[in-house]
C-alpha positions as CSV (number, residue, x, y, z in Angstrom):
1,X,0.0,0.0,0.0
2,X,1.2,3.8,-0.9
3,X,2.5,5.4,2.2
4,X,1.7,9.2,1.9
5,X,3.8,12.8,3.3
6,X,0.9,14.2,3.7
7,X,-1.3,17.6,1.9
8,X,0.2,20.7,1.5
9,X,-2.5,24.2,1.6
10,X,-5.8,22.0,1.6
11,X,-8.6,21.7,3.9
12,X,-8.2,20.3,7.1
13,X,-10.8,19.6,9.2
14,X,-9.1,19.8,12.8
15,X,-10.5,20.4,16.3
16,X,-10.5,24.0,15.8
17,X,-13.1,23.9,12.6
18,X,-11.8,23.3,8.7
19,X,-8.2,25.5,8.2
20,X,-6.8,25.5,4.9
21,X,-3.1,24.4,6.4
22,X,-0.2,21.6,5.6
23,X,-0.2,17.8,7.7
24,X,2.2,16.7,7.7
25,X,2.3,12.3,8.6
26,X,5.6,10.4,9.9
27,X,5.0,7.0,10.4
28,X,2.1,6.5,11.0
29,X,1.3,9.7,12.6
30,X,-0.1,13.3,12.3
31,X,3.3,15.3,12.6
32,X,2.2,18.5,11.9
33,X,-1.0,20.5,11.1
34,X,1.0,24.4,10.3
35,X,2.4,26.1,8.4
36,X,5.2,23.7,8.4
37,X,6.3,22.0,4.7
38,X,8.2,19.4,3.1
39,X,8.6,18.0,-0.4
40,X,6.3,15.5,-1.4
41,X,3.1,16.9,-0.5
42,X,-0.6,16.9,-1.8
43,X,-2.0,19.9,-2.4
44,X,-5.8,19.0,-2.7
45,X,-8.3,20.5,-5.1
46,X,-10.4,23.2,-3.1
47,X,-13.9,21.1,-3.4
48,X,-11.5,18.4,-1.2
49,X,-12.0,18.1,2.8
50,X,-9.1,16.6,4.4
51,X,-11.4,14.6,7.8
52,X,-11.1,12.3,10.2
53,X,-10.9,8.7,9.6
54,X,-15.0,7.5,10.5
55,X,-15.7,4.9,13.6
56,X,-17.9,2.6,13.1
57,X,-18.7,0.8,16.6
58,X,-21.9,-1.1,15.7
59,X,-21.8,-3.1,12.5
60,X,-22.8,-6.7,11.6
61,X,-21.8,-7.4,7.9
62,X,-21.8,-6.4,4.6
63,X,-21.5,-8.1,0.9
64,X,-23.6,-11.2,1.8
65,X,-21.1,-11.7,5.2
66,X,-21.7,-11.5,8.6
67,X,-19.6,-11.6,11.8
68,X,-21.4,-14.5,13.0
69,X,-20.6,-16.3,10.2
70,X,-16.7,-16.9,12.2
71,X,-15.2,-16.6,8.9
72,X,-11.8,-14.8,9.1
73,X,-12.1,-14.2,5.9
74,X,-15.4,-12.5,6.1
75,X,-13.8,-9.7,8.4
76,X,-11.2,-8.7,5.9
77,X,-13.6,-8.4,3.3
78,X,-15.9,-6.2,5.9
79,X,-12.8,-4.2,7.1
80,X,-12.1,-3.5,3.1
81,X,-15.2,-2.6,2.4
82,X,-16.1,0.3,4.6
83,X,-12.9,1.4,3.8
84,X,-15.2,2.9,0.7
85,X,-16.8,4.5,2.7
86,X,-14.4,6.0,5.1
87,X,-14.3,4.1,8.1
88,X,-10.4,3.0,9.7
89,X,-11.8,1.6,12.4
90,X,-14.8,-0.7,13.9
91,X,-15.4,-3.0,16.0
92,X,-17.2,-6.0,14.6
93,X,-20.9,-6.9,16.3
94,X,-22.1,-10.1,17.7
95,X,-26.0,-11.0,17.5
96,X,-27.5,-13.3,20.5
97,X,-26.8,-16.6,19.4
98,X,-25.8,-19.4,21.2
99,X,-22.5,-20.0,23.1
100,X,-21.1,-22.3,20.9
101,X,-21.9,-19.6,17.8
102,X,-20.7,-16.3,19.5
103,X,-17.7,-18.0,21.0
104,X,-16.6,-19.5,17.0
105,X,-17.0,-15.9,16.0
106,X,-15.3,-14.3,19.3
107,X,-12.6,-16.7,18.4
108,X,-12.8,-15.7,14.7
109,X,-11.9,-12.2,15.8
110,X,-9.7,-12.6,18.3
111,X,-7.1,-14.2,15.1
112,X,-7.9,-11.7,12.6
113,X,-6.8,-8.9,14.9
114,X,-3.7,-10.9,15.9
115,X,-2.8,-11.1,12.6
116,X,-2.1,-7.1,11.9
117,X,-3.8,-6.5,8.3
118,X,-2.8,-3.3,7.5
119,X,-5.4,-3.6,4.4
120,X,-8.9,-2.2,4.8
121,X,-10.3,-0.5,7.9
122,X,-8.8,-1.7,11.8
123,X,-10.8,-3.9,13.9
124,X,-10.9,-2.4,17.5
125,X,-12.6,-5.2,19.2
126,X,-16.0,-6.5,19.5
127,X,-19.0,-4.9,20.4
128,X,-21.0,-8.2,22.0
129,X,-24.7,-7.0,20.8
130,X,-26.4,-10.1,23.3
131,X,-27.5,-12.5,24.6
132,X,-28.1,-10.7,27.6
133,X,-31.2,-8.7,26.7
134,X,-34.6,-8.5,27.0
135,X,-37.2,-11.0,25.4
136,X,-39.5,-8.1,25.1
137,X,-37.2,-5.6,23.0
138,X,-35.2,-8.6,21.0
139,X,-35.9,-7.4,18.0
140,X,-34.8,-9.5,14.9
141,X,-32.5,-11.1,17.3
142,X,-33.4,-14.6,18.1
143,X,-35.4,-15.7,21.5
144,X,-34.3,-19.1,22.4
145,X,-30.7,-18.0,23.2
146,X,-31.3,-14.6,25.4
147,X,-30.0,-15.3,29.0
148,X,-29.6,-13.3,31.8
149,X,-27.1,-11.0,32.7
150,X,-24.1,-13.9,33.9
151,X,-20.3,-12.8,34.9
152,X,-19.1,-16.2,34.6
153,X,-20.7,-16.6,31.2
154,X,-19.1,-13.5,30.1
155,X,-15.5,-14.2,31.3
156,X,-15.8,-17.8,29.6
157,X,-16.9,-15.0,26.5
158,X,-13.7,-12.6,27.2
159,X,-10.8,-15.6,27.3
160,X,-12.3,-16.7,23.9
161,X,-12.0,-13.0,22.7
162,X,-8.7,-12.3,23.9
163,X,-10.0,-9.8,25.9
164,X,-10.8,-8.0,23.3
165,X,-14.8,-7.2,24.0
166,X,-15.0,-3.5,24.0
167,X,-18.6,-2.8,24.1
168,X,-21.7,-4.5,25.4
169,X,-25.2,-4.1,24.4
170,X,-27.5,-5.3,27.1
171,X,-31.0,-5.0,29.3
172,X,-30.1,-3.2,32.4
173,X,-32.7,-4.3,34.0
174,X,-32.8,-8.0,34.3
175,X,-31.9,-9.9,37.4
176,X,-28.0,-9.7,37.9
177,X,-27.5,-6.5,35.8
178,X,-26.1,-4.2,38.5
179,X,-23.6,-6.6,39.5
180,X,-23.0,-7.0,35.5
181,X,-22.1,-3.5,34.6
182,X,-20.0,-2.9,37.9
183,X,-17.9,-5.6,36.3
184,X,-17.9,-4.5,32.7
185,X,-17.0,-0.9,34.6
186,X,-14.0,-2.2,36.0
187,X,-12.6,-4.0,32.8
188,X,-13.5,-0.4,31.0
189,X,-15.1,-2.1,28.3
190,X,-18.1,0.3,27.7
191,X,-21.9,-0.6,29.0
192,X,-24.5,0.5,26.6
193,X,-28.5,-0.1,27.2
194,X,-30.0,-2.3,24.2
195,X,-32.6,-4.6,23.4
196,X,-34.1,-3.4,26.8
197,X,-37.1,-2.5,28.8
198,X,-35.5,-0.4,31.2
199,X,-37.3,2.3,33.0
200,X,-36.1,6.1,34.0
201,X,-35.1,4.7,37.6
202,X,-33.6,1.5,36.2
203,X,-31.5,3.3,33.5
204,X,-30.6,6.0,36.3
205,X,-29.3,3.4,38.6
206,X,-27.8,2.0,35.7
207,X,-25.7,5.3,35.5
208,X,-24.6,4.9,38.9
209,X,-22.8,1.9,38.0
210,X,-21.4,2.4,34.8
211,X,-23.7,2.4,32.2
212,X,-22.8,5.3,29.3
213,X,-24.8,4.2,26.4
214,X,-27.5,3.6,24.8
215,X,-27.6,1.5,21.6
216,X,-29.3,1.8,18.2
217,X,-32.0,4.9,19.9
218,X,-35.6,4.6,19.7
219,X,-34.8,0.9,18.4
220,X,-34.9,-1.9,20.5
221,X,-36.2,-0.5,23.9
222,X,-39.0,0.8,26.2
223,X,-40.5,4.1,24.7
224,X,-41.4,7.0,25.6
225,X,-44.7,7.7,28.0
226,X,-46.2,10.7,29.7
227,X,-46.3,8.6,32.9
228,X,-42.8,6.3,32.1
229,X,-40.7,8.0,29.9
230,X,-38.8,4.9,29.7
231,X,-35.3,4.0,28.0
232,X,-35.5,6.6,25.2
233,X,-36.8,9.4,27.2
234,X,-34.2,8.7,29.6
235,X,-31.5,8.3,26.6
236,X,-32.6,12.0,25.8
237,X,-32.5,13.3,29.7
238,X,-29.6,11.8,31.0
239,X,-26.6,14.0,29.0
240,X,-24.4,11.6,30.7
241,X,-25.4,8.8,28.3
242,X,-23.6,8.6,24.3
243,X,-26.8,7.6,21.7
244,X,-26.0,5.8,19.0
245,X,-28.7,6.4,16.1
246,X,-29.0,4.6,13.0
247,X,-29.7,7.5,10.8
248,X,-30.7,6.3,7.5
249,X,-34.5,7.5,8.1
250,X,-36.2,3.9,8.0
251,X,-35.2,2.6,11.4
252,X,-35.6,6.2,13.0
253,X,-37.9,8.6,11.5
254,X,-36.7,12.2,10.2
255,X,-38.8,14.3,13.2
256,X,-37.1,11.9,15.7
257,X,-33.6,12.0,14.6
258,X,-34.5,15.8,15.1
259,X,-35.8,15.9,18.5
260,X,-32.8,13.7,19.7
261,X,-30.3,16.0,18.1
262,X,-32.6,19.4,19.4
263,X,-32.6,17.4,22.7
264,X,-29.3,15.6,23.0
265,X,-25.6,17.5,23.3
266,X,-24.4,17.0,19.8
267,X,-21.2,15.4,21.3
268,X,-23.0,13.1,22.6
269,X,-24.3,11.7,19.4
270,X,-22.9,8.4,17.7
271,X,-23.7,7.6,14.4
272,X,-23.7,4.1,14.1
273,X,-24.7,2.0,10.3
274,X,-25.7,-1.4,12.9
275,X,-25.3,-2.5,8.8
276,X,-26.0,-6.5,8.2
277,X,-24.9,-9.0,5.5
278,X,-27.7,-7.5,3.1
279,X,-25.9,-4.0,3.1
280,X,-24.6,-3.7,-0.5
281,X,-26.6,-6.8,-1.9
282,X,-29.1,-6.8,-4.7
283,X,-32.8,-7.0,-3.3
284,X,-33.9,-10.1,-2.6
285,X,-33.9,-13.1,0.2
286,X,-30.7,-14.0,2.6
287,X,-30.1,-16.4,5.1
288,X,-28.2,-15.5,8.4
289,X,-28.1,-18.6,9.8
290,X,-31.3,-19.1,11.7
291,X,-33.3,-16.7,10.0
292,X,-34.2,-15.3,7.1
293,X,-33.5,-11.6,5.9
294,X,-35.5,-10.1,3.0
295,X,-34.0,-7.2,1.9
296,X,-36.4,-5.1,-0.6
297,X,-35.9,-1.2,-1.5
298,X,-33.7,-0.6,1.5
299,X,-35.2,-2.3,4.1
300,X,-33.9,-5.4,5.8
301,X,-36.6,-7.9,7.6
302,X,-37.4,-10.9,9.1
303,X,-39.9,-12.5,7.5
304,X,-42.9,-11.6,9.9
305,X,-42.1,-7.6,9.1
306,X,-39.8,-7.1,12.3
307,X,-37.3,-4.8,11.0
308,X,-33.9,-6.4,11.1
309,X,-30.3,-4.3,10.7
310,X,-29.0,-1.6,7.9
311,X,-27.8,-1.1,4.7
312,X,-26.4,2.3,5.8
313,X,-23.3,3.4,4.5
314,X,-21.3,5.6,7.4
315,X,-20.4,8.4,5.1
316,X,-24.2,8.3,4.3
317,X,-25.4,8.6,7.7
318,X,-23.5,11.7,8.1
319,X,-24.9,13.2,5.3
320,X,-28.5,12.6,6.3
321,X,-27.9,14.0,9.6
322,X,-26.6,17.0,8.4
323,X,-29.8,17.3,5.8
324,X,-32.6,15.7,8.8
325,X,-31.3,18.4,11.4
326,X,-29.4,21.0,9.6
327,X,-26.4,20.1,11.6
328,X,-23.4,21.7,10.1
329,X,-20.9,19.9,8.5
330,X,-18.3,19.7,11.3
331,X,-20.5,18.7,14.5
332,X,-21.9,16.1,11.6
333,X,-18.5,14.6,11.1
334,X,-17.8,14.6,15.0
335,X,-20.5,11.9,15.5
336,X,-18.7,9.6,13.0
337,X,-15.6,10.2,14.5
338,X,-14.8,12.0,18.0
339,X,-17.6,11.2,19.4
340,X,-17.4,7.2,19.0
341,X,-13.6,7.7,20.1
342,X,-14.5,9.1,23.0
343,X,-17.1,6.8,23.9
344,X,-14.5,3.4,23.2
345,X,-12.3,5.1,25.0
346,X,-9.6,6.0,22.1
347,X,-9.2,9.6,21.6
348,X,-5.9,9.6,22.7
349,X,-4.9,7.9,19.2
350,X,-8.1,8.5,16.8
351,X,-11.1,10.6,16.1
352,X,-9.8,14.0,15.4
353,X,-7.2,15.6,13.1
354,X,-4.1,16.3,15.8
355,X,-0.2,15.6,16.2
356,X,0.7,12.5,17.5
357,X,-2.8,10.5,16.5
358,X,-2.4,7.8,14.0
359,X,-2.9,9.6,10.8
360,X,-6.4,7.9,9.9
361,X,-7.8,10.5,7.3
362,X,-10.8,10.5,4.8
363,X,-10.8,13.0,1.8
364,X,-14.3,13.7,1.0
365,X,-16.6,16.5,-0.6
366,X,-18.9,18.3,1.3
367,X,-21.1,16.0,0.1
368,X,-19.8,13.2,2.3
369,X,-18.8,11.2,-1.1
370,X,-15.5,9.5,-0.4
371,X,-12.1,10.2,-2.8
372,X,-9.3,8.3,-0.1
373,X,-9.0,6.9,2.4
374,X,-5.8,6.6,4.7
375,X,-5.1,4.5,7.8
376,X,-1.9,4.7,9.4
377,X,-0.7,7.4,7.1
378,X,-1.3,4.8,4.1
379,X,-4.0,4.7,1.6
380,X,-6.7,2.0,2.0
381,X,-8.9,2.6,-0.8
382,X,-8.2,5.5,-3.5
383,X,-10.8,6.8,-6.2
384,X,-8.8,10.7,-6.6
């Protein structure tokens, strides 16, 4: 892969808003962003946007592949993929299967990260999306294999990993969940409320031991009354708590990715694609093991209607946020990027434009449409 010096009088996008300045990349990191030049440089076309390299910390499959699926395989050709689209880094999502299934793919993981690909987009870990949720938010994930909330069954889950589960997705309110997320809190992996019919007291108390999520909003969990304002009036009360949103206007409407973003901190938002196998397949019927996903005009579902995962391209989702809310273009990027960095806990190295981060960098258009895209100061995918 091309290793690049960087872009000489172009758009930046860094902390401080878009500056039209030199980076300069070393390594595999952000040098400089001055005045400061070298040979070798791109200078950028002024249409160009120099951003950060998109997160993606919720995402299933795409191509007709799935995590699941514990093909090694399968994640390369995921991790190349949304390198199209601008991600450098994700964290590959579980669905509640059983044991047996989640630890094959767990496994799966744990060897494709060991092995260092430098192709396609970085695999951060595993967000474990189950099986400890709630029968009554499940969703298009499958019944018979939900348990509740079990420390031994999740370090049995962790060895297999490596230790590599970042992120869990789970009903804070079952039996055993306070004892749960005080454990998850002290391995710093990050406790987000899904598939779950929490209340405002449960999801409170949930705060008080280390909840700071809430996954896919509005989908997947206890709504909003005027007597019980539930899990998603608590997910738009409680400013402590990040909100991931599939924003591709089918799983979340346009008016209510508006009131959470008029409600919400904007740095508080995650923009998440929670894509499946089906994401960037023709129309038609797919099998994910167990079930069966019909995919028709940009809907995935099961086949009794339940709506199942994305198609949603990342780059996509920012663009639609920035066009549903009128968000401007920088605090749109920021929920692709700083935002999920913060929230995994890896700002120090990603998310923003800054010396000494890994120089993960997308060129795009104000459009969103992606031209390059660069992890560790090399190019991953290239249509300039």
């Amino acid at each position: 892969m091309e290793k690049i010096k960087g872009f000489r009088n172009s758009n930046i996008l860094t902390e401080e808003g878009i500056k039209k300045t030199n980076l300069i990349i070393k390594e595999d990191y952000i040098y400089s962003v001055s005045s400061n030049d070298i040979d070798g440089l791109i200078e950028l076309d002024d249409k160009y946007i120099v951003i950060p390299g998109l997160i993606d910390e919720h995402i299933h499959g795409t191509n007709g592949v799935d995590v699941i699926d514990g093909n090694e395989e399968n994640i390369y050709n995921i991790a190349c993929s949304l390198s199209k689209e601008g991600v450098t880094a994700f964290l590959p999502t579980t669905t509640t299967q059983s044991i047996e299934v989640i630890d094959k793919s767990l496994l799966n993981v744990r060897n494709y990260i060991l092995k260092n690909h430098e192709e396609g987009a970085q695999v951060l870990g595993v967000h474990l999306e189950g099986p400890f949720i709630s029968d009554i938010y499940k969703g298009a994930q499958l019944g018979n294999y939900i348990i509740k909330p079990d420390i031994e069954i999740f370090k049995h889950l962790e060895k297999t990993s490596g230790d590599n589960i970042k992120l869990v997705s789970m009903a804070v309110e079952e039996e055993g969940s306070l004892k749960f997320i005080k454990y998850l809190k002290d391995k710093k992996i990050v406790v987000s409320a899904g598939h779950t019919n929490a209340t405002y007291d449960e999801i409170k108390t949930a705060i008080e031991n280390g909840l700071t999520c809430t996954t896919h909003t509005y989908n997947g969990m206890r709504p909003y009354m005027k007597d019980e304002i539930g899990t998603v009036g608590s997910a738009l009360l409680c400013d402590e708590l990040y909100t991931e949103l599939i924003c591709d206007g089918v799983h979340v409407s346009i008016p209510a990715v508006k009131f959470l973003y008029k409600n919400k901190p904007t740095n508080k938002i995650v923009l998440i694609s929670d894509a499946l196998r089906t994401k960037g397949m023709p129309d038609g019927v797919y099998k994910e093991l167990e079930q069966t996903i019909i995919l028709k005009d940009k809907e995935a579902r099961l086949e009794d209607g339940t709506l199942a995962g994305s198609v949603l391209k990342l780059n996509e989702a920012i663009k639609n946020f920035m066009d549903f809310t009128k968000a401007n273009f920088e605090d749109a990027v920021k929920c692709a990027t700083e935002n999920p960095a913060k929230n995994l806990g890896v700002f120090d190295k990603m998310g923003s434009i800054k010396e000494n981060k890994l120089a993960n960098l997308v060129i795009v258009d104000k459009e969103l449409n992606v031209y390059q895209t660069i992890r560790n100061g090399k190019i991953i995918y290239n249509r300039l």
